[in-house]
N, C-alpha and C positions, 0 to 999 in steps of 0.2 A: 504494500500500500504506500500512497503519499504522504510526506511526511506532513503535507497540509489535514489527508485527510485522519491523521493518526492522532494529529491537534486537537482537531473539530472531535473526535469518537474519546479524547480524553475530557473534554471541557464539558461533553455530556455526559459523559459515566462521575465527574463531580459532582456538576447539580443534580444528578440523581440520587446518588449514594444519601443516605440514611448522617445523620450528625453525629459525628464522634463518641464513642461511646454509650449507644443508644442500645435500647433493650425492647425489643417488640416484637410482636407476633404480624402476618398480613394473611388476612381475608384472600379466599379467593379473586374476588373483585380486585384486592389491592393489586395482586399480583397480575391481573389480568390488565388492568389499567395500567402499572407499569412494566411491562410485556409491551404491549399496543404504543405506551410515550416512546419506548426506549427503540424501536423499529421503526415506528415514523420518523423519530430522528436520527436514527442510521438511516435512512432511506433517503433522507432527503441533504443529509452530509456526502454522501454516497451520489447522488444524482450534481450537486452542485459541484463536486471535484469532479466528474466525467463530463459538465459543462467547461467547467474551466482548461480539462486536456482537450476537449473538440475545437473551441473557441482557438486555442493556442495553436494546433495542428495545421485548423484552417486558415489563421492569418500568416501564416509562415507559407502554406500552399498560394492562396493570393498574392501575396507578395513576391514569389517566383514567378509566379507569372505577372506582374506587372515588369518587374525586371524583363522577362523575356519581350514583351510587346517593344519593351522602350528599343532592344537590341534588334529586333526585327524591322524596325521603324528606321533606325539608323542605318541599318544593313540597305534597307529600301529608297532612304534616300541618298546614301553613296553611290549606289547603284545606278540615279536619273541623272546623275552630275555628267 
């Protein structure tokens, strides 16, 4: 994994975690509710780092080809001279 997304799944598993030396039982419900917190927000930490490698990927591919246009342009008009 990214070390962004290993960030984001640690800052969640903090605010989730239970306060220091806490002593409790959980409800099924409790457990089910945080079940359900803890996967939507892996899911959506999860979905926003594979925006951010697509985003990156793509602008790195755009930008090769803008480079190429610029050199096929210059090729084209040394060519009319």
């Amino acid at each position: 994994m990214h070390d962004k997304l290993n960030a984001e799944i640690d800052k969640i598993v903090m605010e989730m975690q239970p306060p220091q030396n806490s002593i409790g039982m959980l409800s099924t419900e409790d457990v089910v509710r945080l079940v359900r917190q803890a996967a939507t927000k892996g899911a959506m930490a999860g979905w926003v780092a594979g925006e951010r490698t697509a985003r990156s990927y793509w602008g790195r591919e755009i930008e090769a080809l803008r480079e190429r246009i610029k050199q096929l342009e210059m090729d084209q008009i040394a060519g009319t001279r």
